[in-house]
C-alpha positions as CSV (number, residue, x, y, z in Angstrom):
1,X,-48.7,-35.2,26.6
2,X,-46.8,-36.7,23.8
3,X,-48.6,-34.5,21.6
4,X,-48.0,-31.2,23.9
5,X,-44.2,-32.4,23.3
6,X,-44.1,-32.0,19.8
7,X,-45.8,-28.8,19.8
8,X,-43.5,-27.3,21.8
9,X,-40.4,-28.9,19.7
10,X,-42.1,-27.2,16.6
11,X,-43.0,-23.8,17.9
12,X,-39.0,-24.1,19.7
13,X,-37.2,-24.4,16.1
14,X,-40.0,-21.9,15.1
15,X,-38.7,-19.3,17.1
16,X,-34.8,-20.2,16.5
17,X,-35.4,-19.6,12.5
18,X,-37.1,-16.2,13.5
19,X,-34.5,-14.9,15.4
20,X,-31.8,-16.5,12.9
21,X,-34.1,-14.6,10.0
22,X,-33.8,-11.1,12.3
23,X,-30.7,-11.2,12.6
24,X,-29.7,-11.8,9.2
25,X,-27.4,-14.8,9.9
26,X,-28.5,-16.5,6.6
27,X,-25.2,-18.1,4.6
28,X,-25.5,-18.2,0.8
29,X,-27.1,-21.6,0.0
30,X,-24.2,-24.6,-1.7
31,X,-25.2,-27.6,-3.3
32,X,-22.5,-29.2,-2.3
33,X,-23.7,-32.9,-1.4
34,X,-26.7,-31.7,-1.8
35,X,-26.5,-28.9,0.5
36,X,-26.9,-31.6,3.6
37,X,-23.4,-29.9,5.5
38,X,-25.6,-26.5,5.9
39,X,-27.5,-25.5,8.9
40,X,-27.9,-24.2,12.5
41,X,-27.4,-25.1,15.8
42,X,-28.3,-24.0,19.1
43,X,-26.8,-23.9,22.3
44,X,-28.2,-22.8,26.1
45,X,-26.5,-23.3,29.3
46,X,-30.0,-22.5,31.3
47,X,-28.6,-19.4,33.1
48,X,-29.0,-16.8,30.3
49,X,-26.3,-18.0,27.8
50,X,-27.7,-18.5,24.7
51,X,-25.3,-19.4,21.3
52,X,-26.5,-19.8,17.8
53,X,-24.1,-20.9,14.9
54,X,-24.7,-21.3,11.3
55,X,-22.5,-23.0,8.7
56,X,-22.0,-24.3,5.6
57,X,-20.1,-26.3,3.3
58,X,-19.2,-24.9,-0.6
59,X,-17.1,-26.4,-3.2
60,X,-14.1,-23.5,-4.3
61,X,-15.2,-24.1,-7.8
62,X,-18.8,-23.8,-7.7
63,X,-18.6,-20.0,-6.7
64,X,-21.3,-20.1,-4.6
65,X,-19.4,-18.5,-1.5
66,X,-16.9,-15.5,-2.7
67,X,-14.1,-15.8,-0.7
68,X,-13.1,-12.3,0.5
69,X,-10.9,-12.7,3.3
70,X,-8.2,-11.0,4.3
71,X,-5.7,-13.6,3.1
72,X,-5.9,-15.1,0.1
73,X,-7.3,-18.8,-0.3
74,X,-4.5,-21.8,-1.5
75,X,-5.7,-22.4,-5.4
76,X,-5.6,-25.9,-5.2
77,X,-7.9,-26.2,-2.6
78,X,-11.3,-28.0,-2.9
79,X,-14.0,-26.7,-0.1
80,X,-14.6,-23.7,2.1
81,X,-15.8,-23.6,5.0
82,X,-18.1,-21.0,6.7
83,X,-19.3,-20.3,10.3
84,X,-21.5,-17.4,11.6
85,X,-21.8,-16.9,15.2
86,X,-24.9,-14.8,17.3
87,X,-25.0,-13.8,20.7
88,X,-28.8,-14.1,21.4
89,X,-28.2,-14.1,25.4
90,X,-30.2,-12.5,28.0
91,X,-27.7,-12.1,30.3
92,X,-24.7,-10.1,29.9
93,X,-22.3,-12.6,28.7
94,X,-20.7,-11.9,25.4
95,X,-18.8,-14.4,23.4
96,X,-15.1,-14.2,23.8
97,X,-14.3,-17.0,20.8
98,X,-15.1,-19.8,19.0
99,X,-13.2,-22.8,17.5
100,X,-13.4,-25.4,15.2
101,X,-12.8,-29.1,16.9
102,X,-12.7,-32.2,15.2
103,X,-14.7,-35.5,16.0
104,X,-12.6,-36.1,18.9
105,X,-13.2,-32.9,19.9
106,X,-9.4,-31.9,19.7
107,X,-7.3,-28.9,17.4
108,X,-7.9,-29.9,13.8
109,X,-4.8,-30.7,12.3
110,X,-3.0,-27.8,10.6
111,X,-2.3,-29.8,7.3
112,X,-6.4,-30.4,6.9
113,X,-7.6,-26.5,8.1
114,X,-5.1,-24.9,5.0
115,X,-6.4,-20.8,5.5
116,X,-8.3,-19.3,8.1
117,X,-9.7,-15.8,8.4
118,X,-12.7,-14.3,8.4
119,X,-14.1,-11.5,5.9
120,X,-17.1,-8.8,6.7
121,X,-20.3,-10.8,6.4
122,X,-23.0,-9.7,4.2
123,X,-25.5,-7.1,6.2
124,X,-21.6,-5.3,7.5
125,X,-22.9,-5.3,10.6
126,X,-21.1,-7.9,11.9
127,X,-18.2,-7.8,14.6
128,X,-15.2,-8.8,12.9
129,X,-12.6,-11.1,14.8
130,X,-9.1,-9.6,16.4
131,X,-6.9,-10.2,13.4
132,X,-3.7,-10.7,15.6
133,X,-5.2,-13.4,17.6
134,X,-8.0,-15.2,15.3
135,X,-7.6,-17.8,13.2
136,X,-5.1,-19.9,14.9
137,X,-5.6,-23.6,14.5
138,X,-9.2,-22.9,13.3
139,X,-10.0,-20.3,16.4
140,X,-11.3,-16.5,16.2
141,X,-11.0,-14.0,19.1
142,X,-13.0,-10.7,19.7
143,X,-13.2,-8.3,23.3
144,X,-16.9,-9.4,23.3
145,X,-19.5,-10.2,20.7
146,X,-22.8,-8.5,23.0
147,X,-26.0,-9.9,23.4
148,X,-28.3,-9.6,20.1
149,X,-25.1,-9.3,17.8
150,X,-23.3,-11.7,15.3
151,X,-20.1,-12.1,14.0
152,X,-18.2,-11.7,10.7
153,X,-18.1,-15.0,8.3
154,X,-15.5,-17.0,9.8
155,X,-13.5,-19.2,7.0
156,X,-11.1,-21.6,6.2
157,X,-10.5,-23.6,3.2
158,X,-9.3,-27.3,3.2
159,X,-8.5,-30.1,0.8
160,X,-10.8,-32.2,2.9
161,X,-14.6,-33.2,2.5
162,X,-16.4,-33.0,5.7
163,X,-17.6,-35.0,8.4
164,X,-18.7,-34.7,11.9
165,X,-17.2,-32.3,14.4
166,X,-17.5,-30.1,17.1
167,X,-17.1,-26.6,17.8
168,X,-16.5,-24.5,21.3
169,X,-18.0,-21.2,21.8
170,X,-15.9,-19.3,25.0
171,X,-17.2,-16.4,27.6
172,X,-15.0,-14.8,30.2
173,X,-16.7,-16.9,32.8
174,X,-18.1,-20.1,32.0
175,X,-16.2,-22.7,29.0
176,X,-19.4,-25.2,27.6
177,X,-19.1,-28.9,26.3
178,X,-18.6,-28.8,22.5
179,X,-21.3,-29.6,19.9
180,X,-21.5,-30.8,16.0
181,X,-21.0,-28.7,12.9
182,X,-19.0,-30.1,9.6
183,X,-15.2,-29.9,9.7
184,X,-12.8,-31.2,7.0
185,X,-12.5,-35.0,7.3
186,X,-8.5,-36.7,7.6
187,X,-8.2,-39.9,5.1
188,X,-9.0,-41.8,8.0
189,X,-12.1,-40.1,8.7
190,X,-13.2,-39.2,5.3
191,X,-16.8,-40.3,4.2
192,X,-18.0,-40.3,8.0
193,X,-21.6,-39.2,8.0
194,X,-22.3,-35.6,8.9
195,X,-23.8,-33.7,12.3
196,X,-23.6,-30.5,14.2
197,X,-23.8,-29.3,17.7
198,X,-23.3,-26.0,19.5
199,X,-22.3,-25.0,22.9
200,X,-20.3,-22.4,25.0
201,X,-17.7,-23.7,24.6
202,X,-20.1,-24.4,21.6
203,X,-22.2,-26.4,18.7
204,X,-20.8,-26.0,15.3
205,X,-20.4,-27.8,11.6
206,X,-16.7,-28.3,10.7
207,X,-14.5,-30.6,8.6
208,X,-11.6,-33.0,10.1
């Protein structure tokens, strides 16, 4: 039985990295702290909602991510963040917007997340946020990402190294529990070990 369980975790993360690799949410790789803050996450309310998030973690002078979004990043600042949401639902919910929590799974302080915004993700066929609404306090807005689509790269730069935090992914009905992803650590926080974690209301890497 034990056994039976651990063939059926295998073949489970199996199938999440084929549908990742189909749908061409793939982040360019950082070897930032050894590349540990990159990753995925999964998240299924049981009813047909089903939310995948990648992310990452670069250093702004490694070059490794090419910022590109519509405002320009602070100079002075250290890391970027990235985040890539998919809507791999087989229902007809569509993802309404997703935000970056910190460990307490609260608004991440505006004086950590420096510049948000999102720029067109590397296949262009991603749905890009509504720029009038997104990226406030680490949040991005769309009418609907559908089932079997993904969204733009959604960014932020920060003066912070990460740690644990969470992330909320939003429908027009239902709001999940959050879930890990890396978010820019506060001096208080800084050097707390890493996780991530995805919901509808969501999983997700961020700093604090």
């Amino acid at each position: 039985m034990k056994v039976m369980k651990n063939i059926v975790a295998v073949l489970s993360i199996i199938m999440v990295m084929a549908v990742l690799a189909q749908n061409a949410l793939a982040l360019p790789s950082s070897s930032f702290d050894g590349g540990k803050w990159g990753g995925y996450d999964t998240y299924s309310d049981g009813a047909g909602l089903n939310v995948e998030v990648v992310f990452n973690v670069y250093t702004a002078s490694s070059g490794e991510f090419t910022w590109g979004g519509q405002i320009a990043m602070p100079s002075t600042d250290k890391y970027i963040y990235v985040y890539q949401v998919f809507n791999s639902n087989s229902s007809s919910e569509n993802i309404e917007s997703f935000k970056v929590l910190n460990s307490n799974k609260s608004d991440v302080a505006p004086s950590v997340m420096h510049q948000t915004c999102s720029q067109i993700d590397s296949t262009g066929a991603g749905i890009s946020p509504d720029p009038a609404v997104s990226a406030i306090q680490g949040m991005w807005v769309w009418d609907g990402i559908v089932a079997d689509k993904y969204s733009w790269y959604l960014i932020f730069s920060s003066n912070y190294a990460p740690t644990r935090g969470d992330f909320a992914v939003n429908t027009a009905s239902t709001t999940p529990p959050p879930a890990p992803t890396p978010e820019p650590a506060t001096m208080a926080l800084f050097g707390i070990a890493s996780a991530l974690y995805a919901a509808k209301r969501g999983r997700k890497r961020q700093a604090v």
